[in-house]
DSSP file (Angstrom, degrees, kcal/mol; ACC not computed):
  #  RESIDUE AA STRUCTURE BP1 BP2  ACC     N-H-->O    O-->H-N    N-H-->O    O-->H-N    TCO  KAPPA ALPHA  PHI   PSI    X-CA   Y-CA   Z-CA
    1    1 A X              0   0    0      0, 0.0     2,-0.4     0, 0.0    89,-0.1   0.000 360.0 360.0 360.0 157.1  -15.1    3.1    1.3
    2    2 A X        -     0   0    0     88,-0.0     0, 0.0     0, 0.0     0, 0.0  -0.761 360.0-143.2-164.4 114.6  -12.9    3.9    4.2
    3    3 A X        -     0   0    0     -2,-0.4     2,-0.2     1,-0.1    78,-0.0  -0.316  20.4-133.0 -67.2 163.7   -9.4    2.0    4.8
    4    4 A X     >  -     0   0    0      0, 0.0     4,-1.4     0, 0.0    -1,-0.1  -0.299  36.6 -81.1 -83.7-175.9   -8.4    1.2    8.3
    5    5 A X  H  >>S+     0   0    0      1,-0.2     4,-3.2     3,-0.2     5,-0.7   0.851 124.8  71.4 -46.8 -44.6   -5.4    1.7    9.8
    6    6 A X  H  >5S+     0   0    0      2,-0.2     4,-1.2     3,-0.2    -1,-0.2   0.854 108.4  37.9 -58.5 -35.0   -3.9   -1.1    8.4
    7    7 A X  H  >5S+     0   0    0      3,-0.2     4,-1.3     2,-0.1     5,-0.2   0.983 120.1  45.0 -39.7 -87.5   -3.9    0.9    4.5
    8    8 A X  H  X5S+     0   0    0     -4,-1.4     4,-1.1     1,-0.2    -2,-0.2   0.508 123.0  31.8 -43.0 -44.0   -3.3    3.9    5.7
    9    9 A X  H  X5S+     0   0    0     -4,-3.2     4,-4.2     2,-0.2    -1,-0.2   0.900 122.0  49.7 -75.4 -48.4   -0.2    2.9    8.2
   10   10 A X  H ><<S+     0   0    0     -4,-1.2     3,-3.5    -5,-0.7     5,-0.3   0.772 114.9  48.6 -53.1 -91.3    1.1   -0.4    5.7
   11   11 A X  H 3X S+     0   0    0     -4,-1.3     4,-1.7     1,-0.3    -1,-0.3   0.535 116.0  42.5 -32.8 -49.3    1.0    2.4    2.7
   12   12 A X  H 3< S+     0   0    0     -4,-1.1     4,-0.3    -5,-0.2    -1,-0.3   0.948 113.2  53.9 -51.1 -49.8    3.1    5.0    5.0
   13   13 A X  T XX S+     0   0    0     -4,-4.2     4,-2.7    -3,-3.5     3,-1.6   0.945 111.5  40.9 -51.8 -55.8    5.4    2.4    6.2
   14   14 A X  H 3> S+     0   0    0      1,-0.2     4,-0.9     2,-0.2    -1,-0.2   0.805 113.1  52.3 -86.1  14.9    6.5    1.1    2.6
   15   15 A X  H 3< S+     0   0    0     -4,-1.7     4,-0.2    -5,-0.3    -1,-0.2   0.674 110.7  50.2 -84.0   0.2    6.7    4.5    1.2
   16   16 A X  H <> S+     0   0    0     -3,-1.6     4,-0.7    -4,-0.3    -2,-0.2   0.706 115.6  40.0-114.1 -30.7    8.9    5.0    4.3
   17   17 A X  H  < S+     0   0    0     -4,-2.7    51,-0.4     2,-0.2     4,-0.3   0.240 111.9  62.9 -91.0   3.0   11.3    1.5    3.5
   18   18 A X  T  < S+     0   0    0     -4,-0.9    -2,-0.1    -5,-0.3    -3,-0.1   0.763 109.9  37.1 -76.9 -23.0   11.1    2.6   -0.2
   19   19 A X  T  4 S+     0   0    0     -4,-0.2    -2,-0.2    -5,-0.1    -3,-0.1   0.784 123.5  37.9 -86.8 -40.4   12.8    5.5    0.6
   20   20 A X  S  < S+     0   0    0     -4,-0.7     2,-0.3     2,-0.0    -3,-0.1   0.158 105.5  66.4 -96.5  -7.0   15.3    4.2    3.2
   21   21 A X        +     0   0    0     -4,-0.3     2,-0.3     6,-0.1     5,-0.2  -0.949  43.4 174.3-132.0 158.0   16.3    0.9    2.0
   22   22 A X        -     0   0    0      3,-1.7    -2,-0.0    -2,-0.3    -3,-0.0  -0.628  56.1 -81.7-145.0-145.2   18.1   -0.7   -0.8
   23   23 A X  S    S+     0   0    0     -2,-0.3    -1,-0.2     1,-0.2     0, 0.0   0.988 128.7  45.2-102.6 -61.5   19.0   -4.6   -1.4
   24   24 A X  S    S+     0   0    0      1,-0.1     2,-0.8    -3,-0.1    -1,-0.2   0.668 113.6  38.5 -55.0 -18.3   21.9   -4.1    0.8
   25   25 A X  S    S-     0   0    0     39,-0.0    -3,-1.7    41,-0.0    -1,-0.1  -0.980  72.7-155.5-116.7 118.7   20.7   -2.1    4.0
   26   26 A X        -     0   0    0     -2,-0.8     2,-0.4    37,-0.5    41,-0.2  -0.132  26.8-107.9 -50.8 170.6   17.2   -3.3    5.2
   27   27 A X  B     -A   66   0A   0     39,-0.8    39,-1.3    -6,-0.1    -6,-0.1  -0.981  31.5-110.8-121.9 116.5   15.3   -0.6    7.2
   28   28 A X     >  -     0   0    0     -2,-0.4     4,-2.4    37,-0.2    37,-0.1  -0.257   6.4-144.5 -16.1 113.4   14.8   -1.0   11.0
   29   29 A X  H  > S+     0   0    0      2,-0.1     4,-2.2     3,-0.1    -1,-0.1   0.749 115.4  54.0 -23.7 -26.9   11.2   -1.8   12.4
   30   30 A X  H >> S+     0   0    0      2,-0.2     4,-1.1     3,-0.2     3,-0.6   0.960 106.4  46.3-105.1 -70.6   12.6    0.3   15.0
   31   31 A X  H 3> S+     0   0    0      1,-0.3     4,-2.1     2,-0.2     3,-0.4   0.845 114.2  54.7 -77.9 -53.3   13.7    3.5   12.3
   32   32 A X  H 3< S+     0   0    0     -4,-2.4    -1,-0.3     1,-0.2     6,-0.2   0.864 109.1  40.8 -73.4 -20.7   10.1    3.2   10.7
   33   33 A X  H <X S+     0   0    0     -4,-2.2     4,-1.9    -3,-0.6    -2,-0.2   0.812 115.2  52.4 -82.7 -17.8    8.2    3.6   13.6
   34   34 A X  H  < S+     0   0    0     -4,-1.1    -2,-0.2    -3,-0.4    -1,-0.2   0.951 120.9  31.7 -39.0 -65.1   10.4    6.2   14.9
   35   35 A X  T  < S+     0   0    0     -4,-2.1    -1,-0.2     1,-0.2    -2,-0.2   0.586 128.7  43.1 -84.7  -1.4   10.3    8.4   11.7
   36   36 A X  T  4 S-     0   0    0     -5,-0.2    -1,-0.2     2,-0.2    -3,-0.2   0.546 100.9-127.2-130.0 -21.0    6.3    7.1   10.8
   37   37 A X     <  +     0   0    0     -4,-1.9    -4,-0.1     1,-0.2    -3,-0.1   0.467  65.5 135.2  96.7 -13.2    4.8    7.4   14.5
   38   38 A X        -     0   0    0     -6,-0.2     2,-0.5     1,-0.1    -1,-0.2  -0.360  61.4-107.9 -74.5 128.0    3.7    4.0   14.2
   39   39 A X    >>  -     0   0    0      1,-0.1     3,-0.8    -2,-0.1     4,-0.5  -0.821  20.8-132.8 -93.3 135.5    4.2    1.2   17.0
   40   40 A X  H 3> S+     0   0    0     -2,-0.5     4,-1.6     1,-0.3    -1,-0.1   0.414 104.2  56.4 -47.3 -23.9    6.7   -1.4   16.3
   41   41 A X  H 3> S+     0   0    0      3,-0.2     4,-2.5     2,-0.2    -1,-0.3   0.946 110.1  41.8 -64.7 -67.0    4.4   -4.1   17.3
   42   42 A X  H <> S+     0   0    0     -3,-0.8     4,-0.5     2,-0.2    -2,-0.2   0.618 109.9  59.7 -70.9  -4.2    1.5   -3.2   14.7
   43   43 A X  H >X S+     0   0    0     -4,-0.5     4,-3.4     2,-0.1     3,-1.8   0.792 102.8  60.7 -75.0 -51.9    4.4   -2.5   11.9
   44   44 A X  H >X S+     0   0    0     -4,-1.6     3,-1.6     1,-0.3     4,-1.0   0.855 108.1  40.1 -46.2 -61.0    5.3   -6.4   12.6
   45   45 A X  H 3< S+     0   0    0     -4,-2.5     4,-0.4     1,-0.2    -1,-0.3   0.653 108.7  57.0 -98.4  15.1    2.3   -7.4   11.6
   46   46 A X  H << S+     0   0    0     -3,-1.8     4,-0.3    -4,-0.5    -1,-0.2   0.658 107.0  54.4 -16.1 -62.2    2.0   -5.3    8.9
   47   47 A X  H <X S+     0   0    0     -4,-3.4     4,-1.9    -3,-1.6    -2,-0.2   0.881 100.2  55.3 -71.2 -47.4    4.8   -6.6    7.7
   48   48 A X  H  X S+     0   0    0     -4,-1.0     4,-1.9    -5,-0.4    -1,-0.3   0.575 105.8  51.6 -34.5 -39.8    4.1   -9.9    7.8
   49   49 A X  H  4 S+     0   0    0     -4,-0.4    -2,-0.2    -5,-0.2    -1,-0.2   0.542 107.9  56.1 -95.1 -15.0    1.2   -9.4    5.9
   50   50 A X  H >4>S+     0   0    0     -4,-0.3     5,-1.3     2,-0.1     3,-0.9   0.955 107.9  47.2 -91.2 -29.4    3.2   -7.7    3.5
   51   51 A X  H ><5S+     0   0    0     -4,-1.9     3,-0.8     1,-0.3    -2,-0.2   0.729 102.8  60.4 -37.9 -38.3    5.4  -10.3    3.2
   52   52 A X  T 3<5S+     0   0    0     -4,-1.9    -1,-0.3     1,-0.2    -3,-0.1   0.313 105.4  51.5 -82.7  18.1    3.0  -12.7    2.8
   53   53 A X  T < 5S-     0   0    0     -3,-0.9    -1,-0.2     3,-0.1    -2,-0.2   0.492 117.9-109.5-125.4   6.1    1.9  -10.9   -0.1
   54   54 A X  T < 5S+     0   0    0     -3,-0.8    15,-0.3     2,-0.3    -3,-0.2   0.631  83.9 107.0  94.1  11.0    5.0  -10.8   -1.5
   55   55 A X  S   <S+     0   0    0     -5,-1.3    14,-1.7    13,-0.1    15,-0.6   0.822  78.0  26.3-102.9 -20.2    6.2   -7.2   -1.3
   56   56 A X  B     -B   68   0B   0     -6,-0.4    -2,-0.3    12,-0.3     2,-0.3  -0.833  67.3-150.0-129.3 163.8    8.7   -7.0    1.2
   57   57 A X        -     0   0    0     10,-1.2     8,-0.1    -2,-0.3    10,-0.1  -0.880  14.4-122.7-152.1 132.0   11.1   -9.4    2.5
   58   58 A X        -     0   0    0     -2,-0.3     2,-0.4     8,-0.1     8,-0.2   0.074  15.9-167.0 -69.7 149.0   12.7   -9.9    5.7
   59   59 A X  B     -C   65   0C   0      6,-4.3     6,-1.6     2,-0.0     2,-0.1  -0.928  22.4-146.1-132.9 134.6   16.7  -10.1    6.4
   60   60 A X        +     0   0    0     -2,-0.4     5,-0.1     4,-0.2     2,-0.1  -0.421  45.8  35.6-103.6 168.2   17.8  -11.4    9.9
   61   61 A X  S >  S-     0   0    0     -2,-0.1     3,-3.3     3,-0.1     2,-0.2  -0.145  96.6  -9.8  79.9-162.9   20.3  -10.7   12.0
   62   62 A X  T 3  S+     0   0    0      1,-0.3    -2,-0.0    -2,-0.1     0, 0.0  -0.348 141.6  11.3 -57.6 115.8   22.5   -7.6   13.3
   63   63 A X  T 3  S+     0   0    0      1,-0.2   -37,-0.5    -2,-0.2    -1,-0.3   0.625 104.2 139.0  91.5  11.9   21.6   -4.7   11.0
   64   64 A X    <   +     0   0    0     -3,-3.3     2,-0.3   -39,-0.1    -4,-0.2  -0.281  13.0 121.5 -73.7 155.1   18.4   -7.1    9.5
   65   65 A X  B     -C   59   0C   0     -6,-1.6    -6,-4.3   -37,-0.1     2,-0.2  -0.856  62.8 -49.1-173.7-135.8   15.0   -5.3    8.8
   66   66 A X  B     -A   27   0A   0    -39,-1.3   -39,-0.8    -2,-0.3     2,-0.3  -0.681  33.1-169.8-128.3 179.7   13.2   -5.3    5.6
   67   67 A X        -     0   0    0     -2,-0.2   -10,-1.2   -41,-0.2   -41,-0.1  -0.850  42.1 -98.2-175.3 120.5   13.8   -4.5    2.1
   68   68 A X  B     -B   56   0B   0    -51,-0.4   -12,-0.3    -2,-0.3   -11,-0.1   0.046  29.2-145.2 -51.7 165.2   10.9   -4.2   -0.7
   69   69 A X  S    S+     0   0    0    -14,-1.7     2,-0.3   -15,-0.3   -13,-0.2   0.081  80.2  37.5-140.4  -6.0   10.8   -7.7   -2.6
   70   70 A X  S    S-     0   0    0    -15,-0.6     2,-0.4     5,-0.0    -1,-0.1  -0.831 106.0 -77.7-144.3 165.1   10.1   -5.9   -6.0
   71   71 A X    >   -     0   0    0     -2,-0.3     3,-2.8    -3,-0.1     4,-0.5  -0.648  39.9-126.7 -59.0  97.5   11.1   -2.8   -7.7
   72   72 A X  T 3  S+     0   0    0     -2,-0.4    59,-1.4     1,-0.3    60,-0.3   0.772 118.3  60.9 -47.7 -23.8    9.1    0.3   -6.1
   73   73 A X  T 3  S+     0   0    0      1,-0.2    -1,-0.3    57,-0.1    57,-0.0   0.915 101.9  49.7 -76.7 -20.5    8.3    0.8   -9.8
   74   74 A X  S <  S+     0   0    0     -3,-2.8     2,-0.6    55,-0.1    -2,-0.2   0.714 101.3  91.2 -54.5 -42.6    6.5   -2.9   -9.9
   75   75 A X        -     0   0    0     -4,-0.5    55,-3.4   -20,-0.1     2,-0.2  -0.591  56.7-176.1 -93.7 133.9    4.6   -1.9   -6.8
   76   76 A X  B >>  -D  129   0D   0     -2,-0.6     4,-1.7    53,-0.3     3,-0.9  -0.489  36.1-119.1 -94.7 155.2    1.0   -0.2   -6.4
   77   77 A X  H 3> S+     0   0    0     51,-1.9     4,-3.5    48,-0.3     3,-0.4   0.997 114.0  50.7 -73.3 -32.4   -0.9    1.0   -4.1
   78   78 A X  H 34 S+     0   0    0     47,-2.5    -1,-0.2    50,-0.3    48,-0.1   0.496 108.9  55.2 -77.2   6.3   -3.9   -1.2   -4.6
   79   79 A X  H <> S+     0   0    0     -3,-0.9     4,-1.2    46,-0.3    -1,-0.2   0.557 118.3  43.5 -90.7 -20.5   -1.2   -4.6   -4.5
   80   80 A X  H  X S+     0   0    0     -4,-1.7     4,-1.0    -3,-0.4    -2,-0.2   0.837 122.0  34.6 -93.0 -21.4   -0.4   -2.6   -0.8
   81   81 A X  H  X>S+     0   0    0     -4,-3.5     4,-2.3    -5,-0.4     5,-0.7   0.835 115.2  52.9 -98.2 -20.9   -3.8   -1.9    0.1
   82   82 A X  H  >5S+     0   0    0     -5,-0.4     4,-0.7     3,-0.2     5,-0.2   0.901 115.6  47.3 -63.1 -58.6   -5.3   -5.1   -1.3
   83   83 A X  H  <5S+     0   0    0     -4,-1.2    -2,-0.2     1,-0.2    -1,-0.1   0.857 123.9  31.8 -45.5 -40.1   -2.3   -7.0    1.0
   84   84 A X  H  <5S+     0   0    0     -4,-1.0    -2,-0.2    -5,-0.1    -1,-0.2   0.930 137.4  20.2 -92.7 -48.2   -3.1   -5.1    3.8
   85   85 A X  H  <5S-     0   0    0     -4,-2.3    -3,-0.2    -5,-0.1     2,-0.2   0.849  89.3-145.4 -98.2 -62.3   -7.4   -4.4    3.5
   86   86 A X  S  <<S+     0   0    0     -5,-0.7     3,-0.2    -4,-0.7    -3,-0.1  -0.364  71.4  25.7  89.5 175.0   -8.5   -7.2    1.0
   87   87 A X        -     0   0    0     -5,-0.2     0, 0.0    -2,-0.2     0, 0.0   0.291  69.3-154.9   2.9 106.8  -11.1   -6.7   -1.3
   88   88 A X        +     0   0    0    -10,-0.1     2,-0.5    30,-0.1    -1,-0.2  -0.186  55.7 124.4-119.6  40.4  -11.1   -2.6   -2.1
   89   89 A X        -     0   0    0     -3,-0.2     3,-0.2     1,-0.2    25,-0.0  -0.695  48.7-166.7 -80.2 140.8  -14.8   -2.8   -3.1
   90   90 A X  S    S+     0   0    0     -2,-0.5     2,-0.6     1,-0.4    -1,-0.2   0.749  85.1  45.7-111.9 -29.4  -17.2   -0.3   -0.9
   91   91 A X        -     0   0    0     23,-0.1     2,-1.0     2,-0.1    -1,-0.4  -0.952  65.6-163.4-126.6 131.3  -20.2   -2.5   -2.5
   92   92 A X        -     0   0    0     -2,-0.6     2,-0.5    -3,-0.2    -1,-0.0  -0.782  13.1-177.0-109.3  96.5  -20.3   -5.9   -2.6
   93   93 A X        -     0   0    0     -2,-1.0     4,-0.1     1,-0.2     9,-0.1  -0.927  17.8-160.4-104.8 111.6  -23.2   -6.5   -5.3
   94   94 A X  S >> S+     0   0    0     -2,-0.5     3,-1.8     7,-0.3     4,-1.4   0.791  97.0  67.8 -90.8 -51.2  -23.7  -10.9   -5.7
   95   95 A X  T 34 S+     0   0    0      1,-0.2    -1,-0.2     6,-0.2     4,-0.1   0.929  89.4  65.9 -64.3 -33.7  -25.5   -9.5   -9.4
   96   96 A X  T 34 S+     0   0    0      1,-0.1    -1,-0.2     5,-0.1    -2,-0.2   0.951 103.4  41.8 -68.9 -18.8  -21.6   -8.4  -10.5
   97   97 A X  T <4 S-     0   0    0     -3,-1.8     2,-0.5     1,-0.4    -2,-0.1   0.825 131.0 -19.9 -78.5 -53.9  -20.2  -12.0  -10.7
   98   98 A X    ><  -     0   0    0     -4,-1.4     3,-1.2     1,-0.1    -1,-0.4  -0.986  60.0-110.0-156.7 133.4  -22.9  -13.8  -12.3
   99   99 A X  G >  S+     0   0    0     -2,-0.5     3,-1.3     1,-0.2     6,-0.5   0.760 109.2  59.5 -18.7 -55.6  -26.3  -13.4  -12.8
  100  100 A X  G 3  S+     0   0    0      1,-0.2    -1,-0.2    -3,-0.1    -5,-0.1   0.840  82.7  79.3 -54.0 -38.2  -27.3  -16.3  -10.2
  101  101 A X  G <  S+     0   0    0     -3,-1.2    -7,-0.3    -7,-0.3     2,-0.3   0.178  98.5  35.4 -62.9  22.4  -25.9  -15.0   -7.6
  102  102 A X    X   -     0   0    0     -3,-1.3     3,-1.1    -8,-0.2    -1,-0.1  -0.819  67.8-138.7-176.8 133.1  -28.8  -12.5   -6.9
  103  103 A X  T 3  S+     0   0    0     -2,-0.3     3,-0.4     1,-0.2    -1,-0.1   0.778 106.9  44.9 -62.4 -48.2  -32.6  -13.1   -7.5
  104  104 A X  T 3> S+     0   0    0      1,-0.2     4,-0.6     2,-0.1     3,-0.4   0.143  75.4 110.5-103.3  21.5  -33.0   -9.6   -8.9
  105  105 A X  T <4 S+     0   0    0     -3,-1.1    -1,-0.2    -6,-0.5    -2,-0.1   0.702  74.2  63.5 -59.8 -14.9  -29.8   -9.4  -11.4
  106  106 A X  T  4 S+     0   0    0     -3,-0.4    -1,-0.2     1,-0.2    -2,-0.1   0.889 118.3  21.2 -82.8 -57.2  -32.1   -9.5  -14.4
  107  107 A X  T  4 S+     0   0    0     -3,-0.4     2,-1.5     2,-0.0    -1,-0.2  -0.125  91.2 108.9-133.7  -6.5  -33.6   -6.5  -13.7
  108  108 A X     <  -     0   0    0     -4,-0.6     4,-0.2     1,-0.2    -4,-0.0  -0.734  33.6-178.4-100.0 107.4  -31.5   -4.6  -11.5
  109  109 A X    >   +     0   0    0     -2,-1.5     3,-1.5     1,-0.2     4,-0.3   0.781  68.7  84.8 -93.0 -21.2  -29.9   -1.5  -13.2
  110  110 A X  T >> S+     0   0    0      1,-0.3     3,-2.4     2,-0.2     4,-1.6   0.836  79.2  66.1 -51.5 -29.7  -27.8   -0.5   -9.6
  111  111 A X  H 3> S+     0   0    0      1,-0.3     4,-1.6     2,-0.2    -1,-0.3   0.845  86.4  58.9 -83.4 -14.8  -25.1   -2.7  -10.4
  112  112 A X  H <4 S+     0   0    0     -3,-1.5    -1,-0.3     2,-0.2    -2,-0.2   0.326 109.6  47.1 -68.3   2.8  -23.9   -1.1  -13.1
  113  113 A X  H <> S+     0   0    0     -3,-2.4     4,-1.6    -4,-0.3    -2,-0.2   0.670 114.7  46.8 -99.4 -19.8  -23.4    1.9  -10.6
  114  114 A X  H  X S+     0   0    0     -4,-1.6     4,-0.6     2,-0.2     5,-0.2   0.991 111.5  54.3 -72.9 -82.7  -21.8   -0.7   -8.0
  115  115 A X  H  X S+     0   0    0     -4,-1.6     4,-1.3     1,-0.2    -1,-0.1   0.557 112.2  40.4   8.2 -58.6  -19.7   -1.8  -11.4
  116  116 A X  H  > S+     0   0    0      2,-0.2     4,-4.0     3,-0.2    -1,-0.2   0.984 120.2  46.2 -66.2 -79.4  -18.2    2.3  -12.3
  117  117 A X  H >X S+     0   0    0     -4,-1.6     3,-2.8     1,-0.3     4,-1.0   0.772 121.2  37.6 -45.3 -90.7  -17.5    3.1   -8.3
  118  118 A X  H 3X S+     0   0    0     -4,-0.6     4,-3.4     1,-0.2     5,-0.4   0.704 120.9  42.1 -44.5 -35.9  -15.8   -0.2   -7.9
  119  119 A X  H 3X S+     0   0    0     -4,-1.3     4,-2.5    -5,-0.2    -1,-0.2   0.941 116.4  52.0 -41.8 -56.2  -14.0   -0.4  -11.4
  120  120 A X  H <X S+     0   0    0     -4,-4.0     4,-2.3    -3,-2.8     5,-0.2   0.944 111.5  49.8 -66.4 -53.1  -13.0    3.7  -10.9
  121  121 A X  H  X S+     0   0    0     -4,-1.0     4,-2.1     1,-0.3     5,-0.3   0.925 114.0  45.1 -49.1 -54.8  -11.5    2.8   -7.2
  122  122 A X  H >X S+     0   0    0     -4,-3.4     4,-1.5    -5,-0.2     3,-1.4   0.959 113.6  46.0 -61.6 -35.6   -9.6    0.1   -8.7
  123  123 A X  H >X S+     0   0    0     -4,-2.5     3,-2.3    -5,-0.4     4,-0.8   0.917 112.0  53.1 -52.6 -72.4   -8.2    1.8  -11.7
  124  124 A X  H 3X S+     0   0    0     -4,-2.3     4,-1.0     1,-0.3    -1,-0.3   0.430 112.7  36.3 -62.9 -23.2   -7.3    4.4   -9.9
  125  125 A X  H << S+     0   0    0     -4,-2.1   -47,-2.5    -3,-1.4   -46,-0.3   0.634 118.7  54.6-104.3  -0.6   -5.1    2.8   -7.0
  126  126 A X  H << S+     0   0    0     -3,-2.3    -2,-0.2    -4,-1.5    -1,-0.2   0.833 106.4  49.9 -83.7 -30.6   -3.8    0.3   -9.6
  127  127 A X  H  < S+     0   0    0     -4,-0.8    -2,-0.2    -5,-0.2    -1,-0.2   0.937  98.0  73.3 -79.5 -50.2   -2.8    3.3  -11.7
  128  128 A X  S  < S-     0   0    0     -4,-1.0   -51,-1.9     1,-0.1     2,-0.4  -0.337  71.7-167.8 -64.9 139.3   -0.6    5.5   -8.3
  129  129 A X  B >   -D   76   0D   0    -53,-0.2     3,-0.8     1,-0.2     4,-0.4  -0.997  27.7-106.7-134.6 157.6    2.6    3.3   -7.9
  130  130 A X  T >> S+     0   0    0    -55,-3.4     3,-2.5    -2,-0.4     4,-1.7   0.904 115.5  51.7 -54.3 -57.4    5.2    3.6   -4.8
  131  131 A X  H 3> S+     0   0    0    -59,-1.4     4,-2.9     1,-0.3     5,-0.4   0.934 109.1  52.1 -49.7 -36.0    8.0    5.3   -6.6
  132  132 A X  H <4 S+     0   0    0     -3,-0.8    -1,-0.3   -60,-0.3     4,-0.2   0.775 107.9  45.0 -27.2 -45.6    5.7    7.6   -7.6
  133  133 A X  H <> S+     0   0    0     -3,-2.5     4,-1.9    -4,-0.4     5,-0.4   0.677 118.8  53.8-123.8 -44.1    4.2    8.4   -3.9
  134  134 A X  H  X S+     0   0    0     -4,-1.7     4,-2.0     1,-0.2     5,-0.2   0.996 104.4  47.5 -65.9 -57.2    8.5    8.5   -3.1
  135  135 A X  H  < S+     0   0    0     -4,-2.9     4,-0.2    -5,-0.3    -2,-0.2   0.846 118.8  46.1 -40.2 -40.9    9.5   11.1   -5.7
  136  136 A X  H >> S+     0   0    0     -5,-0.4     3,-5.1     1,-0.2     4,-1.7   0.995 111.5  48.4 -83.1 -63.2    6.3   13.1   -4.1
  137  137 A X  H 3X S+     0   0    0     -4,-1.9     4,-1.2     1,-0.4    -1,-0.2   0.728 112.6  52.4 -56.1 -34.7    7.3   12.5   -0.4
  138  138 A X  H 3< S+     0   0    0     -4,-2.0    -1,-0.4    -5,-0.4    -2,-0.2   0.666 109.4  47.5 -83.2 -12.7   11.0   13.7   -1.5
  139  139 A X  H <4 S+     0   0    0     -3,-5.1    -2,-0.3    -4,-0.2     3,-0.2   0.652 111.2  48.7-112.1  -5.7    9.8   16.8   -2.9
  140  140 A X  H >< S+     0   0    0     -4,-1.7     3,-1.9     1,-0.2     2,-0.5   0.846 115.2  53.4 -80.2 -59.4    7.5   17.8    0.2
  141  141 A X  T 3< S+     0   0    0     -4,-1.2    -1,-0.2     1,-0.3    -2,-0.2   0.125 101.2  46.4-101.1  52.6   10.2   17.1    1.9
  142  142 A X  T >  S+     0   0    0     -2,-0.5     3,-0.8    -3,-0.2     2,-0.7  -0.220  83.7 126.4-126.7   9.6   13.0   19.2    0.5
  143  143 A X  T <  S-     0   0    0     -3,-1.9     3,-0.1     1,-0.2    -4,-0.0  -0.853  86.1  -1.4 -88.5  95.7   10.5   22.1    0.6
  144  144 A X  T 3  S+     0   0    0     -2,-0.7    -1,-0.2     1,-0.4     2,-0.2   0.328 106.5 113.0 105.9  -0.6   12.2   24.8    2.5
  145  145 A X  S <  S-     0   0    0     -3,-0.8    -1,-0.4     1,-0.3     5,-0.1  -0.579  81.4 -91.2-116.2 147.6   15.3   22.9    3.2
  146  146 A X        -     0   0    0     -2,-0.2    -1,-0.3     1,-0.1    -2,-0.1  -0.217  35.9-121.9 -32.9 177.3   19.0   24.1    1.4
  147  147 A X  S >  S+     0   0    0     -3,-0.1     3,-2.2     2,-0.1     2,-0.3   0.732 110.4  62.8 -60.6 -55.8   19.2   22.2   -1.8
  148  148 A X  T 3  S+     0   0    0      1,-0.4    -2,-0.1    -3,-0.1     3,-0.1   0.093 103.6  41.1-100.4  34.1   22.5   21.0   -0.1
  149  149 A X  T 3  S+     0   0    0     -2,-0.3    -1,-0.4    -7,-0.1     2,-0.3   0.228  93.9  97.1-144.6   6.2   21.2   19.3    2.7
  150  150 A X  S <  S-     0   0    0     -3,-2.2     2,-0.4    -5,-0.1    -8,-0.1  -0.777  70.2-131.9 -78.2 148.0   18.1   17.7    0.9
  151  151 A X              0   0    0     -2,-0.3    -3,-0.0     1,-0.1    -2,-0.0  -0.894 360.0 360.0 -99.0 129.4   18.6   14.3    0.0
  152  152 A X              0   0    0     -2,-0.4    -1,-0.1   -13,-0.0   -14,-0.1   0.417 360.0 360.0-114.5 360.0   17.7   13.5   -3.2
């Protein structure tokens, strides 16, 4: 399996407005693509497709951005990468719904290896959740710094 950009960037972006926002101050497009490298045109639609999935939410006007739509402990990575990617399967095997959907399901022992991979992939991204991926991103970066000028 091999995410695009749109994983890799979405998943940088909200770990970058988990960190930087709370219900009153939204976070800038503008601030994330600064501080993420990112261009402000592909975070909008990013964003948009996180919205429409119900992770973020927009606030308008002077000093508007975004601002997570759930509780960074609520969110996962496979709800961000799912939003962002779709389907986080690397084999898409017809014999893993239902028997009908493939002439050889009967008989076909590979889909119980299709079955592990996908299953392991999901557990695994279901299992990482954003605060998680913020608490790490705050202690890589407070590494080297005073104590009294990291922000905790």
């Amino acid at each position: 399996m091999k995410l695009s950009t749109k994983g890799r960037y979405g998943l940088r972006a909200l770990i970058d407005l988990a960190q930087y926002s709370d219900e009153e101050s939204p976070v800038s497009i503008t601030s994330i693509s600064a501080r993420q490298d990112i261009s402000e045109r592909y975070l909008e639609q990013l964003m948009s497709m996180l919205k429409k999935a119900g992770l973020v939410r927009s606030i308008r006007g002077a000093g508007g951005g975004y601002v997570l739509a759930k509780d960074m402990t609520d969110i996962s990575v496979g709800d961000i990468l799912r939003a962002l990617e779709g389907s986080l399967e690397p084999v898409e095997c017809p014999g893993l719904e239902s028997d009908e959907g493939c002439s050889v399901s009967d008989s076909c022992v590979t889909k119980y290896v299709w079955k592990r991979i996908n299953d392991s992939i999901n557990q695994t991204v279901d299992e990482i959740r954003l605060d998680q991926l913020v608490a790490e991103s705050r202690k890589k970066g407070c590494a080297g710094m005073e104590r009294r000028l990291c922000k905790n």
